[in-house]
C-alpha positions as CSV (number, residue, x, y, z in Angstrom):
1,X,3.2,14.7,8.6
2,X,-0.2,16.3,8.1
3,X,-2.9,14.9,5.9
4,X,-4.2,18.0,5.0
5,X,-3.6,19.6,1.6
6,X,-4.8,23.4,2.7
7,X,-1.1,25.2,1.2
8,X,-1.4,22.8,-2.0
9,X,-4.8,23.3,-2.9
10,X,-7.7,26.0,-3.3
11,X,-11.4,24.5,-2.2
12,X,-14.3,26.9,-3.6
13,X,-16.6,27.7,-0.6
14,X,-19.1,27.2,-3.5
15,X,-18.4,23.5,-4.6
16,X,-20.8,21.1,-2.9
17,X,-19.8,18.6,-0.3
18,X,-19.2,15.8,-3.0
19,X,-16.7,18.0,-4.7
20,X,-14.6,19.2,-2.1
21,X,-14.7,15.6,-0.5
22,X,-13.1,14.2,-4.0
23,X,-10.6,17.2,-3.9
24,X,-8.8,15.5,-0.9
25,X,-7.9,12.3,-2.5
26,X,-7.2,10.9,0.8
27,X,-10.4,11.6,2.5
28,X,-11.5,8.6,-0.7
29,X,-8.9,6.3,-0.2
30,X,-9.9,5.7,3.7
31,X,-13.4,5.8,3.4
32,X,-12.5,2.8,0.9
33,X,-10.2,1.5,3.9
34,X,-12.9,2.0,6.7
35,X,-15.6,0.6,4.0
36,X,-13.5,-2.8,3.3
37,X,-12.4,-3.4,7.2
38,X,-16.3,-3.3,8.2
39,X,-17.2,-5.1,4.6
40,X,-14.0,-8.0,5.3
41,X,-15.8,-8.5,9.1
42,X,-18.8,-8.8,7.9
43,X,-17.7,-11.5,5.1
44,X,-16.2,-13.5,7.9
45,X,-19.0,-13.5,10.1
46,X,-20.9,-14.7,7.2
47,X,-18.2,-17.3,5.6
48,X,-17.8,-18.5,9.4
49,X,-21.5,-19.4,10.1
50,X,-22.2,-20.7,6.8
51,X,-24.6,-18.1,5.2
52,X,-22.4,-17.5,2.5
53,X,-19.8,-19.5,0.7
54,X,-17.0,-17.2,0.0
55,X,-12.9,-18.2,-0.2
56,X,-12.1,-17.4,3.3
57,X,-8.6,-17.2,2.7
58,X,-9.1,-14.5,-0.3
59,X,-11.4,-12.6,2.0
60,X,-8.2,-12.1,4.4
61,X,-5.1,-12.1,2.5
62,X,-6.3,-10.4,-0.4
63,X,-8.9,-8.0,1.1
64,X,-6.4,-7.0,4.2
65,X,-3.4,-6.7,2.0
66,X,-5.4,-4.5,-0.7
67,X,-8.8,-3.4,-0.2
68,X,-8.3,-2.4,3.1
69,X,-4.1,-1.7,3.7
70,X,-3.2,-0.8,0.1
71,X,-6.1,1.9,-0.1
72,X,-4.5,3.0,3.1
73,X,-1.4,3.4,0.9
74,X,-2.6,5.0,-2.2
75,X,-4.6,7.9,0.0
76,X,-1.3,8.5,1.6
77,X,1.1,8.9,-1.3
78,X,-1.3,10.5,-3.5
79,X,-0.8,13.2,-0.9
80,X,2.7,13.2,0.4
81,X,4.6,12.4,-2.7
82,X,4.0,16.1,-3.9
83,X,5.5,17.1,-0.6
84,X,8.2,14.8,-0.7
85,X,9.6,15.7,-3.8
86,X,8.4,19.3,-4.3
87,X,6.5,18.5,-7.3
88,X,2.8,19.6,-8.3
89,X,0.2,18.2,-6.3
90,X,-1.8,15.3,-8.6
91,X,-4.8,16.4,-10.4
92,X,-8.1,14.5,-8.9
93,X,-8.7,13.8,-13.0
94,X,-5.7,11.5,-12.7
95,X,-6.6,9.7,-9.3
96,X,-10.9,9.3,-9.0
97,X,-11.7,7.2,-12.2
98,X,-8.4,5.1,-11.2
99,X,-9.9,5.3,-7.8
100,X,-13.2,3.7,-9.2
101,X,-12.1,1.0,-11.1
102,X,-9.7,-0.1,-8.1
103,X,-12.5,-0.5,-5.6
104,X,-14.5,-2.4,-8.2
105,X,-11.6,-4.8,-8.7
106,X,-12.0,-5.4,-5.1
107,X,-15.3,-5.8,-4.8
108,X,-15.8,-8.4,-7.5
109,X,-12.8,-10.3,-6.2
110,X,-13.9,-10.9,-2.8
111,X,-17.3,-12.2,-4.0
112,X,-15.7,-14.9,-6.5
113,X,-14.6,-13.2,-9.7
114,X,-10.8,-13.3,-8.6
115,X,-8.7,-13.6,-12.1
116,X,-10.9,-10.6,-13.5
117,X,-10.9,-8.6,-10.3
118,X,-7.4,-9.2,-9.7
119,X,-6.1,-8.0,-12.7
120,X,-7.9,-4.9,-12.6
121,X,-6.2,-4.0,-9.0
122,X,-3.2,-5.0,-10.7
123,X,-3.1,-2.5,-13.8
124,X,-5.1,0.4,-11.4
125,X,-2.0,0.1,-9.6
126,X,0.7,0.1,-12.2
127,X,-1.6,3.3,-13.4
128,X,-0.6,4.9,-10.1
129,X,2.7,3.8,-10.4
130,X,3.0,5.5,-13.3
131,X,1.4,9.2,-11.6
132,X,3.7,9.0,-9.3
133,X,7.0,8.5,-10.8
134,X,5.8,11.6,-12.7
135,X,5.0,13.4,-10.0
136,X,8.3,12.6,-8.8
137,X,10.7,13.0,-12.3
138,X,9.0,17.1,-11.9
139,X,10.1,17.2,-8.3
140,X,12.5,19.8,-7.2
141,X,13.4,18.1,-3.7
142,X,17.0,16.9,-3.5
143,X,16.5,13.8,-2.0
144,X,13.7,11.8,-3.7
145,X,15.5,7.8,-2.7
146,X,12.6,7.2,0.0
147,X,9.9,8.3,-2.4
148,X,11.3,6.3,-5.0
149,X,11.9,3.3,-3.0
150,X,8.1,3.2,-1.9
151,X,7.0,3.5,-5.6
152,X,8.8,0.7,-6.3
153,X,7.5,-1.1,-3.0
154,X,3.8,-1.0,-4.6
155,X,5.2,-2.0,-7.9
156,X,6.0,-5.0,-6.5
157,X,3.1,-5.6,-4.3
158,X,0.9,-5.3,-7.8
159,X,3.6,-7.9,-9.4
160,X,3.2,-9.9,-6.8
161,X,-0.6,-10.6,-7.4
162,X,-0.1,-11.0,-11.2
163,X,2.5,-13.5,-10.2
164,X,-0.1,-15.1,-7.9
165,X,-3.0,-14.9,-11.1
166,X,-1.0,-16.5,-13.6
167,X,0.9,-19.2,-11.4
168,X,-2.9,-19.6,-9.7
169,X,-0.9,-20.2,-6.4
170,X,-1.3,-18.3,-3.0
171,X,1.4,-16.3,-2.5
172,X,0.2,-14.7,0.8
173,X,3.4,-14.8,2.8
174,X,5.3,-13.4,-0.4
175,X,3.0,-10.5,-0.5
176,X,2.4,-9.7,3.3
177,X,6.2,-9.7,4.1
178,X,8.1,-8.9,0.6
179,X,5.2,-5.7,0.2
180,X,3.2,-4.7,3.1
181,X,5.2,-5.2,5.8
182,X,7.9,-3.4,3.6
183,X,5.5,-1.0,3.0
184,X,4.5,-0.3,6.5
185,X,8.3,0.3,7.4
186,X,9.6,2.3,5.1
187,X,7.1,4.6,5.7
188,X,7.1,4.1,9.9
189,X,10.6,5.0,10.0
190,X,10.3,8.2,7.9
191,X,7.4,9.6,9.8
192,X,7.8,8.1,13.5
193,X,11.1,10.2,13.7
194,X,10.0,13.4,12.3
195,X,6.9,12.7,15.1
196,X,8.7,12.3,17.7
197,X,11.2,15.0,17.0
198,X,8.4,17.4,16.6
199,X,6.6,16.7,20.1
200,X,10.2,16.4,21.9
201,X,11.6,19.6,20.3
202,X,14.9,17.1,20.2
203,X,17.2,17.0,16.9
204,X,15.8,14.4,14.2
205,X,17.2,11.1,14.7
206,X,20.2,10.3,12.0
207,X,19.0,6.9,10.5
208,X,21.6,5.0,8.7
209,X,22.1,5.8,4.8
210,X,21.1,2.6,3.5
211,X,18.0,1.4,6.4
212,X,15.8,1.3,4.1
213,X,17.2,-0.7,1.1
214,X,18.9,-3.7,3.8
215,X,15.4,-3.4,5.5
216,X,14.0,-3.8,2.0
217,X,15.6,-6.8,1.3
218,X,15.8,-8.8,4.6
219,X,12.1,-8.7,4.4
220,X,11.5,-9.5,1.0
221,X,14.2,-12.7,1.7
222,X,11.9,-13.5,4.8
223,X,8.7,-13.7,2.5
224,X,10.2,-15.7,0.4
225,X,12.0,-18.5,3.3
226,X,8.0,-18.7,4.6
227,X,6.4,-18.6,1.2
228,X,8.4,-21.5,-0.2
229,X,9.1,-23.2,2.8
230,X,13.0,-22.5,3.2
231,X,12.6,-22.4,6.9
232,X,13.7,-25.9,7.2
233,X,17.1,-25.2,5.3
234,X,17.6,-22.3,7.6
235,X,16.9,-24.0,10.5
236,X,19.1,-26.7,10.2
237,X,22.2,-24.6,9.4
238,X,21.0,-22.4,12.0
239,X,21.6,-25.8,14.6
240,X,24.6,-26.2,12.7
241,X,26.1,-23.2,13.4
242,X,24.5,-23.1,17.5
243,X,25.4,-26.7,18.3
């Protein structure tokens, strides 16, 4: 799966460098990515030494999981959910204000403004949750289960951190298993296949109907044994069982 948008859009030779830049919503979303990795290092270094007094553990559960991972994200299915489902690509009106606001919320978070910051990740993403189940009821494409099923993946991930804001509890291990990691999968074992089949010239490998919603769910039941410290409970029947 190619980044690129050339069949889906039309770039004027005469728009500046700016312009054309914003017209691959992607190219925005990783320079956020690449921006926030180097920013997050830098933080640490700093919060490590002393020099600054930040909340180390926002710095790396909140700022991997969404400043730097979750922009990943968005710049990917901003672009591939039009091919997916055979729908219109998204208009960069709909995704570069959005995109604004969401590296703000970011930005203010890591530096100590977390309720505020955190809720305006929150409803940026529940804005592009909302793009791209349009994007995806105008679809053509048979099959749209995956697409759906990754929406609904970042749904969570942005429920998630409004459960963490109005509980004021860390819900790191929640989040990194029950939404990234989920994340990361779903989308690994659509694209690693069609990779692999391309290179090898081989037929595409046949996953099983349903991989992705058990997969789904055995994670999300993972976050939650670590998050609320059921490991115990499953331990001990998992002696009972052994022994």
């Amino acid at each position: 799966m190619t980044f690129h948008t050339e069949k889906n859009i039309h770039i004027p030779s005469t728009q500046s460098w700016i312009e054309k830049f914003i017209y691959q919503p992607h190219q925005l979303f990783f320079t956020s990515t690449i921006f926030f990795t180097l920013l997050i290092m830098s933080l640490t270094i700093l919060s490590l030494n002393g020099t600054v007094q930040l909340n180390f553990v926002t710095i790396h559960s909140f700022g991997l999981v969404y400043a730097v991972f979750t922009n990943a994200f968005l710049g990917f299915l901003i672009t591939v959910v039009p091919k997916y489902t055979n729908a219109p690509i998204i208009n960069k009106k709909q995704y570069v204000v959005p995109w604004l606001f969401l590296q703000f919320g970011m930005i203010i978070t890591m530096i100590g403004f977390e309720t505020v910051g955190k809720l305006l990740v929150i409803f940026t993403i529940f804005y592009f949750n909302y793009i791209f189940y349009s994007t995806t009821t105008k679809g053509t494409a048979i099959s749209k289960r995956e697409t759906i099923i990754l929406n609904i993946l970042l749904f969570i991930g942005a429920l998630f951190l409004l459960f963490e804001v109005v509980i004021n509890q860390n819900l790191s291990m929640l989040i990194f298993f029950g939404y990234l990691i989920s994340l990361i999968f779903i989308v690994a074992q659509k694209m690693i296949p069609a990779f692999y089949s391309g290179y090898t010239q081989s037929p595409m490998w046949k996953k099983p109907k349903y991989l992705s919603e058990i997969s789904a769910i055995l994670l999300m039941f993972l976050g939650i044994t670590l998050q609320f410290e059921l490991s115990l409970f499953i331990k001990k029947h998992l002696q009972f069982y052994l022994f």
